[in-house]
C-alpha positions as CSV (number, residue, x, y, z in Angstrom):
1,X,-2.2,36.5,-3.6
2,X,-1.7,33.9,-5.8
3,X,0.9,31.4,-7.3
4,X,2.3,33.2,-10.6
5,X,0.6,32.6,-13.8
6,X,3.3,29.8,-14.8
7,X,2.1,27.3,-12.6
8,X,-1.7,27.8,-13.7
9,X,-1.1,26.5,-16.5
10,X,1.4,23.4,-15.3
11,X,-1.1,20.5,-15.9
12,X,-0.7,18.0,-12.7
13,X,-0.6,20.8,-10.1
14,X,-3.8,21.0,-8.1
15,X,-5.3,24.6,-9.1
16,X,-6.6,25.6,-5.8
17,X,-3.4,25.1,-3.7
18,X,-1.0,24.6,-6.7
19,X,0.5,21.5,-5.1
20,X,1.6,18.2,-6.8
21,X,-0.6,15.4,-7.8
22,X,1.6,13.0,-7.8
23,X,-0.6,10.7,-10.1
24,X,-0.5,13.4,-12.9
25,X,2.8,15.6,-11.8
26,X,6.2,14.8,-13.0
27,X,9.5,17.1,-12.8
28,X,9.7,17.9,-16.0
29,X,6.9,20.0,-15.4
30,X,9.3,22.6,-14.1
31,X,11.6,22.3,-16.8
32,X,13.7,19.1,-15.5
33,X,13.1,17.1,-18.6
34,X,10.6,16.5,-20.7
35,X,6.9,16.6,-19.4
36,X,4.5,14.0,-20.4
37,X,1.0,13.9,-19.2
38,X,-0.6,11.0,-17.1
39,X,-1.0,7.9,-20.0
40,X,-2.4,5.0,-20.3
41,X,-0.3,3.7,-23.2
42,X,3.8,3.3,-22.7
43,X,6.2,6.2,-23.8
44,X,7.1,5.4,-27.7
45,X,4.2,2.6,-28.6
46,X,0.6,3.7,-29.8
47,X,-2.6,2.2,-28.6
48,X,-2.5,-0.5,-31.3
49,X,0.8,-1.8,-30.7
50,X,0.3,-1.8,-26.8
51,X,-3.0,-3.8,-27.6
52,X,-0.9,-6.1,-29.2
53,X,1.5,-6.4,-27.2
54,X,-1.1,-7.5,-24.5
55,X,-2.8,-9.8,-26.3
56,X,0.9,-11.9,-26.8
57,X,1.9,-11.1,-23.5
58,X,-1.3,-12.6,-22.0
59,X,-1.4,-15.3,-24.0
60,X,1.9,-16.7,-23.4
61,X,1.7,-15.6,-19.5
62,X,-1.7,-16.4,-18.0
63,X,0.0,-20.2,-16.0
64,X,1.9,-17.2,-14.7
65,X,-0.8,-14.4,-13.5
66,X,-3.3,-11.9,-14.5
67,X,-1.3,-9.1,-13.1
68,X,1.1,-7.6,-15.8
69,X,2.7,-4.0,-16.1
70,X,4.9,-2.0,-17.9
71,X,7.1,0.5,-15.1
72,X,9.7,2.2,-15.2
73,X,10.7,5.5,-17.6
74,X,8.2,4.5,-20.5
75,X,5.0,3.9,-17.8
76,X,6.5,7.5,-16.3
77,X,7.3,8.8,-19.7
78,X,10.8,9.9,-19.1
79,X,12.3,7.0,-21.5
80,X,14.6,8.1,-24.0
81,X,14.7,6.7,-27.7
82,X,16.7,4.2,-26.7
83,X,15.7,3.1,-23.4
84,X,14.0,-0.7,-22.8
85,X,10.6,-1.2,-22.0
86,X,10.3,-3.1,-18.5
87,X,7.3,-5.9,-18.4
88,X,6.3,-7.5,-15.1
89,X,4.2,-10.4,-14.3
90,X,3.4,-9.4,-10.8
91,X,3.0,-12.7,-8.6
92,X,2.3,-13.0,-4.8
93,X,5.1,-13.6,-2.4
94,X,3.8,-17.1,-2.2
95,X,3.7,-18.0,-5.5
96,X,7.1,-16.5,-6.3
97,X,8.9,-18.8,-3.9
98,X,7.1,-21.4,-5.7
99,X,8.4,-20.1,-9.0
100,X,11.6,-19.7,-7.7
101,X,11.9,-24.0,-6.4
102,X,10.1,-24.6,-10.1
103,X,12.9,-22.8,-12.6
104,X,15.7,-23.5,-9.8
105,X,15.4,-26.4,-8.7
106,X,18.4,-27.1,-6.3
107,X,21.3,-25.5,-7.7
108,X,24.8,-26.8,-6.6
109,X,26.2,-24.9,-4.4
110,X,28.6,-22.3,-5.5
111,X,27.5,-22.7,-8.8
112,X,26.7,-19.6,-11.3
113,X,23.1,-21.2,-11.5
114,X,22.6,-20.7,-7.5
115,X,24.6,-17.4,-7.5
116,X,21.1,-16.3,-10.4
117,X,18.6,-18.5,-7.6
118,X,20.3,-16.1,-5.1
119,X,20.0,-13.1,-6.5
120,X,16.2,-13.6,-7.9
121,X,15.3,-13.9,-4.7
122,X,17.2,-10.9,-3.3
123,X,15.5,-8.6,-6.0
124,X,12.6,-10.5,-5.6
125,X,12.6,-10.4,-9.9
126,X,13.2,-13.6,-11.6
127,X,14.2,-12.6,-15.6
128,X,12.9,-14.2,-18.9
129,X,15.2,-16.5,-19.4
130,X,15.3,-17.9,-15.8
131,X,11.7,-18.0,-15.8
132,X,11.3,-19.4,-19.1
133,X,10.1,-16.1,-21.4
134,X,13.0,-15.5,-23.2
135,X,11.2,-16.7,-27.0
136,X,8.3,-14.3,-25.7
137,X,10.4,-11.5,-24.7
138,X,12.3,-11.9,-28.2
139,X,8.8,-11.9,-29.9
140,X,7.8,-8.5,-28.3
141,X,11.5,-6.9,-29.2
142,X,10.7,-7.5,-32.6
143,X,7.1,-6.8,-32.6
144,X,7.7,-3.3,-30.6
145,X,11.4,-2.5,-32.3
146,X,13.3,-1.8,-28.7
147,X,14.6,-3.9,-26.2
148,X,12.2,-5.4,-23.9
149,X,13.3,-6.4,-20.0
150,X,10.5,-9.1,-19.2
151,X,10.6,-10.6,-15.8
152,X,8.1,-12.3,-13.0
153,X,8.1,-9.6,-9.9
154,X,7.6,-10.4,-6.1
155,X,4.8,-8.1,-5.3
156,X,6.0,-5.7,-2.5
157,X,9.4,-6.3,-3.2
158,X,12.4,-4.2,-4.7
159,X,11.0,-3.6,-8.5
160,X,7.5,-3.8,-7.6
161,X,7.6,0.4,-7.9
162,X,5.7,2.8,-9.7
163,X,5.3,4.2,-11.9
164,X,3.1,1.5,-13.6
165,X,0.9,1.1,-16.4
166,X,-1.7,-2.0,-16.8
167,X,-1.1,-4.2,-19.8
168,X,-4.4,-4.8,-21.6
């Protein structure tokens, strides 16, 4: 006996055991939002823009790292019309500390620029303005038409979660 016909036709379920692939399967599948198939292009931009985007990104990035994604709800496609799109520039543990002495320096103590130091290195994210991206993250909110959240990510650490999507 087999599952009922509704899940034979849920793309992301395996169609031998109907179980979730979790690299094609999200909830909305089952009517908890709305479903969007595995992408390769973020929730809301087309393939042009995302190409685009890239290209800046890259361009204005590459002293940082070669590893850059877009996560969160539009790499999942759960974002809303109004939701951000979240950039990383994934760096190695390493080479965020280094990052970290570079744009911080050391901060007096007490002071609202060691309470930022502090908490970068909590999160393990350092954001644009701290790690000096804010006129690129600017560029992209007016190139893409929604808020963009740009920061440099500690691989392994706290926001270095999927769902992910390379940056061209």
């Amino acid at each position: 006996m087999g599952a009922p016909d509704f899940f034979r036709n849920v793309t992301g379920l395996n169609q031998i055991n109907y179980r979730v692939d979790p690299n094609t399967f999200t909830m909305g599948g089952l009517g908890y939002g709305s479903y969007n198939a595995p992408r390769g292009i973020p929730q809301g931009l087309t393939k042009s823009q995302f190409d685009e985007a890239g290209s800046l990104i890259r361009s204005k990035t590459g002293h940082l790292g070669d590893d850059i994604v877009v996560q969160g709800s539009r790499a999942g496609g759960t974002a809303k019309a109004t939701s951000d799109i979240d950039i990383g520039v994934r760096v190695s543990p390493d080479e965020f500390d280094g990052l970290v002495k570079a744009r911080f320096g050391t901060p007096n103590p007490g002071s609202a620029k060691e309470r930022t130091m502090l908490h970068a290195i909590q999160t393990g994210k350092i954001q644009a303005g701290e790690a000096g991206l804010r006129g690129l993250r600017r560029e992209l909110q007016g190139k893409l038409g929604m808020d963009v959240d740009l920061s440099v990510i500690r691989r392994g650490g706290p926001f270095d979660q999927p769902p992910t999507i390379p940056v061209p």
